[in-house]
C-alpha positions in Angstrom: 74.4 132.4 126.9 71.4 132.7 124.4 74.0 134.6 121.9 76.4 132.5 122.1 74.4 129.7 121.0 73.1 132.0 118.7 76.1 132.8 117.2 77.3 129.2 117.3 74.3 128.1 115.2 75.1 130.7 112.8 78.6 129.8 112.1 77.3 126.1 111.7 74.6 127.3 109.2 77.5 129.3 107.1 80.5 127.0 107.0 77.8 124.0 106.1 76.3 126.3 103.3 79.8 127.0 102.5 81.0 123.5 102.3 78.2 122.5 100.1 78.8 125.4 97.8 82.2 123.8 97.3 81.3 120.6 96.7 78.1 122.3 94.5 78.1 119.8 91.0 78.2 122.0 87.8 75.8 122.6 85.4 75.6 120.9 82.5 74.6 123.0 79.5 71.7 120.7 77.4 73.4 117.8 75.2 72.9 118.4 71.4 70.1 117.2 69.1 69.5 117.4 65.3 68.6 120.6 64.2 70.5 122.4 66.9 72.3 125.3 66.1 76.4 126.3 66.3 77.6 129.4 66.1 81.4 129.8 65.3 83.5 132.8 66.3 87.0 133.9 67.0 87.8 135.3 70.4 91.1 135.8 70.0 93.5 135.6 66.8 93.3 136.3 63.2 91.7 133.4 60.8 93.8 134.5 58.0 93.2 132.8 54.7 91.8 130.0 56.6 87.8 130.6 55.5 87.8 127.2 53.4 89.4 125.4 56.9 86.7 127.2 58.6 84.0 125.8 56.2 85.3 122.6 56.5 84.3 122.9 59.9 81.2 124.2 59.2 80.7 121.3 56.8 81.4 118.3 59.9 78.8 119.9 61.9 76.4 120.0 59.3 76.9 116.3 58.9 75.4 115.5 62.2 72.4 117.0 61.7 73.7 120.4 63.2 72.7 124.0 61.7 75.6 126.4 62.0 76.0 130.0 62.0 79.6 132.5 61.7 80.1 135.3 63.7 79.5 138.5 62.0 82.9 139.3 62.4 84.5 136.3 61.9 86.4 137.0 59.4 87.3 140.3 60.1 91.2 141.2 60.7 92.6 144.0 63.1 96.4 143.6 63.6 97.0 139.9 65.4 93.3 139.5 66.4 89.8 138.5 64.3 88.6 142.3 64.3 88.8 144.3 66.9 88.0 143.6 70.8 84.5 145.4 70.3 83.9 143.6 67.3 85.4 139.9 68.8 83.1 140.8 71.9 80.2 141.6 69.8 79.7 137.9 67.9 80.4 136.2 71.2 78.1 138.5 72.9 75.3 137.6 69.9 76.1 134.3 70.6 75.5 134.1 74.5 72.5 136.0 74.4 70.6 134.0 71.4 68.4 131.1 72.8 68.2 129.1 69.5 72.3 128.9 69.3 73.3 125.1 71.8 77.1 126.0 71.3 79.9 128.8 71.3 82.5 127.1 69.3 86.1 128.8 68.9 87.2 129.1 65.2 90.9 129.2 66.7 92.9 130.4 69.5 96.1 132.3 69.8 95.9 135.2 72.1 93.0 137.7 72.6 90.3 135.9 74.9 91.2 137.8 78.1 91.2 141.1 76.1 87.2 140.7 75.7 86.4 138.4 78.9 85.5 141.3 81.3 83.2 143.1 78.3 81.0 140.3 78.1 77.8 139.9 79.9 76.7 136.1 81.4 73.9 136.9 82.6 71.6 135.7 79.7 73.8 132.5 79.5 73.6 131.6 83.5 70.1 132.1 82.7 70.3 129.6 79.8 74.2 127.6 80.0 75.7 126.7 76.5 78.3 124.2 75.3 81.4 127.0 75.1 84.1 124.9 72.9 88.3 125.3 72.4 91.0 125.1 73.8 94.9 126.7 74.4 94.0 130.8 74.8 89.9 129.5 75.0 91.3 128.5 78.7 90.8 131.9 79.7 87.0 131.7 79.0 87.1 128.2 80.6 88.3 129.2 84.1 85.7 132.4 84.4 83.0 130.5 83.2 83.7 127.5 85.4 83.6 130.0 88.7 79.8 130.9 86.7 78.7 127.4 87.9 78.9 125.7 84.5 80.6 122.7 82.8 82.4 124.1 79.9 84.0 121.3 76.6 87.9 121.3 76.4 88.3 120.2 72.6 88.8 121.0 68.9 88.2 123.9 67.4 87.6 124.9 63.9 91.5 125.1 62.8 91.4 121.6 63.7 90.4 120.6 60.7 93.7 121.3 58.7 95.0 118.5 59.9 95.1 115.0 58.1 91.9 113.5 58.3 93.5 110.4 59.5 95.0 112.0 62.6 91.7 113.7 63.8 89.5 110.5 63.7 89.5 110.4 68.1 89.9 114.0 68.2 86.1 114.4 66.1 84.9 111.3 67.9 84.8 112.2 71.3 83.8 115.7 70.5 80.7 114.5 69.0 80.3 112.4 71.8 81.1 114.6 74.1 78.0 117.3 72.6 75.5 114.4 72.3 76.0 112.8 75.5 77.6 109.7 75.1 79.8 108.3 77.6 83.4 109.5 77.8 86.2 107.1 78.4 89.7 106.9 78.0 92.2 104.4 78.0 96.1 104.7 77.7 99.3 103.3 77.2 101.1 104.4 80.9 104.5 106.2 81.4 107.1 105.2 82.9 107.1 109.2 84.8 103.7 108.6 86.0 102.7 108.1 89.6 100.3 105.4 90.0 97.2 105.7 92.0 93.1 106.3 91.9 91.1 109.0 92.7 87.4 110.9 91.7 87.3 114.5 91.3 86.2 117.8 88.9 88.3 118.3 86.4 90.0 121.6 85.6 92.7 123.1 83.7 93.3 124.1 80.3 97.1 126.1 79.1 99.6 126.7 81.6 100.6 130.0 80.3 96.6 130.9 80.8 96.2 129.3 83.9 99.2 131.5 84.7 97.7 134.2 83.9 94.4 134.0 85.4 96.0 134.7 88.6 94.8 137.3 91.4 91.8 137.5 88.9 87.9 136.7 89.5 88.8 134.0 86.6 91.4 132.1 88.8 89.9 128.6 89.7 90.3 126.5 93.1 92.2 123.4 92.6 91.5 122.3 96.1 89.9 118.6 96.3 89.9 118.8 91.9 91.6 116.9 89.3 93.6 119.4 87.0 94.5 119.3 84.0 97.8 121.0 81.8 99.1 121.7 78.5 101.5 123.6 76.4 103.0 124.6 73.1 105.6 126.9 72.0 107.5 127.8 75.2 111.4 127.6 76.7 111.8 125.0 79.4 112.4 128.0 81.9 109.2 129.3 81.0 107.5 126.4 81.9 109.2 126.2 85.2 108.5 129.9 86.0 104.5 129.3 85.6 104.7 126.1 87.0 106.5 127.6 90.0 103.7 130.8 90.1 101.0 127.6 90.1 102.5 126.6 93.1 103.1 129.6 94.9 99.5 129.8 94.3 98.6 126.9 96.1 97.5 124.7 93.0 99.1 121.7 93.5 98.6 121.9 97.7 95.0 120.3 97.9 94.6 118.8 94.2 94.3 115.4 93.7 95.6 114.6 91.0 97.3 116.0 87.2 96.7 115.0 84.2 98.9 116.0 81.7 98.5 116.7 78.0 100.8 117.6 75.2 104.0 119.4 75.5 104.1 120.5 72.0 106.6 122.2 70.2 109.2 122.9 73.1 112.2 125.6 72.4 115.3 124.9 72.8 117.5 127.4 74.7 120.9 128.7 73.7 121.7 127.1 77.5 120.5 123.6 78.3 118.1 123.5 80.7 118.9 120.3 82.0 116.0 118.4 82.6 113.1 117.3 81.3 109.2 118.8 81.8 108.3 115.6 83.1 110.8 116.2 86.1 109.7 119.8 86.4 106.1 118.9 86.8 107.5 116.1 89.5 108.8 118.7 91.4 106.1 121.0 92.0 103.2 118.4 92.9 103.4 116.8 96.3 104.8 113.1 96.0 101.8 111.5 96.9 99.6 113.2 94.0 98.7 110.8 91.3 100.3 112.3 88.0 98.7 111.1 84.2 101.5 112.0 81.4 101.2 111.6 77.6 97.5 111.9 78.0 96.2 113.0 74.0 94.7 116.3 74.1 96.2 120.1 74.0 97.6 120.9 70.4 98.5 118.0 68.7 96.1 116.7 66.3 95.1 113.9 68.6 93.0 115.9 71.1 90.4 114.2 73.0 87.2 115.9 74.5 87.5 116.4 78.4 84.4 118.1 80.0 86.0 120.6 82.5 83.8 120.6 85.5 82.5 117.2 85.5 83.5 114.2 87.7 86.0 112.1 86.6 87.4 108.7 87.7 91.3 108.3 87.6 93.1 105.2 87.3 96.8 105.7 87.0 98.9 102.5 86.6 101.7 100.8 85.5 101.1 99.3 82.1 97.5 101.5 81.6 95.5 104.2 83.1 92.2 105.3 82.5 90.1 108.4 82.3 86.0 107.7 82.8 83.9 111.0 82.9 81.0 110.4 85.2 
């Protein structure tokens, strides 16, 4: 009788340490001051006669009072990629392990983050968590470092700053806000796709085609009780469907509570119309009674808004307007 209550009492002890590990808040790196320092790298693709784009960068942060640093190998070109994986590896390495640098902040992305992710070591940086900064391919950095513990800040990146300055004024905004601390809200025009309703939850996401990819790895994240969030550039409808329907399959749209969608940029057209529209093949892969946010401004159009993946978020979907407050 004694070990069975025993064992009872045990159980108890682990499913409520479990619970709470579940429902464990993130960390949120320290907020920025002046004087802090940036340090700019590239992960993942080439920054090909782009050094005076870069700079430009370099220049913004500068004018809030922030020092900034490049990556050693910034610059550096090996094929599609900004040097080679050791070399990629090697800044962002520098850059996790230096206490005086606040923020990792991707020049670009393209492809080449997942090539480096399982080289790097965290340790020094779960010791002291970091603002890590980008989006698109920087998803993949996103998702691993989110199952660390830590908040990570879905936003522009240094390639940003071709566009016209007149189209990035939100997109610099809420950055700046979002590294100094200042309150984060949305508000939106509605679509007529979306499903209205209101819920709290994490937020998580990033690039479909990542997200995708992330599967079956240590760097696949739980949707389950989360609010997630989706973008994409480039692809074929079909494409879209088939990672969509692998997200599923996975269980991501099961136990999330609610989608947020960003830009569908740059769709291809197929020799054989697909028939539908993304909208309806989102619809059909999240339960009906999930709250769905279309049209939301962030993902690669030059109007991309800061979200803070792994922070608490209110929803408000509705008819005319829905809004996004980060907690």
């Amino acid at each position: 009788m004694e070990k069975r209550i025993f064992t009872l009492f045990f159980l108890l002890i682990i499913t409520s340490v479990y619970a709470q590990n579940k429902t464990m808040k993130l960390i949120t790196p320290p907020y920025l001051h002046k004087g802090d320092t940036i340090a700019i790298v590239a992960p993942a693709g080439i920054l090909k006669n782009r050094k005076h784009v870069i700079d430009k960068a370099k220049e913004l942060a500068e004018s809030w009072g922030l020092k900034v640093v490049y990556g050693k190998h910034l610059f550096n070109q090996n094929d599609h990629f900004a040097g080679t994986d050791e070399e990629r590896c090697q800044d962002f390495q520098d850059a996790l392990d230096n206490p005086n640098i606040k923020v990792i902040w991707s020049a670009r992305g393209g492809y080449g983050s997942v090539r480096i992710l399982d080289k790097l070591d965290f340790t020094k940086f779960k010791q002291h968590p970091k603002w890590i900064v980008g989006y698109s391919d920087i998803t993949a950095f996103h998702n691993h470092i989110h199952n660390l513990g830590i908040e990570t800040l879905h936003a522009m990146m240094g390639t940003s700053m071709e566009e016209k300055p007149e189209e990035l004024v939100q997109t610099i905004t809420t950055f700046k806000k979002a590294l100094f601390g200042e309150e984060l809200r949305y508000s939106i025009p509605s679509s007529k796709e979306n499903r209205v309703g209101e819920v709290s939850g994490e937020l998580v996401g990033g690039n479909i085609a990542i997200l995708a990819s992330m599967l079956g790895s240590d760097s696949q994240i739980s949707t389950d009780g989360k609010i997630l969030f989706i973008e994409e550039i480039g692809e074929y409808k079909y494409s879209i469907d088939r990672m969509l329907q692998s997200l599923k399959r996975a269980g991501y749209f099961t136990k999330v509570k609610a989608i947020i969608v960003g830009d569908m940029t740059k769709i291809k057209r197929n020799t054989t119309p697909w028939g539908s529209s993304i909208e309806q093949l989102i619809l059909e892969v999240v339960p009906k009674d999930i709250p769905i946010l279309f049209n939301f401004p962030a993902g690669h159009e030059p109007d991309n808004r800061a979200l803070i993946l792994g922070r608490e978020v209110s929803l408000s979907v509705q008819k005319e307007t829905s809004t996004v407050l980060f907690k």
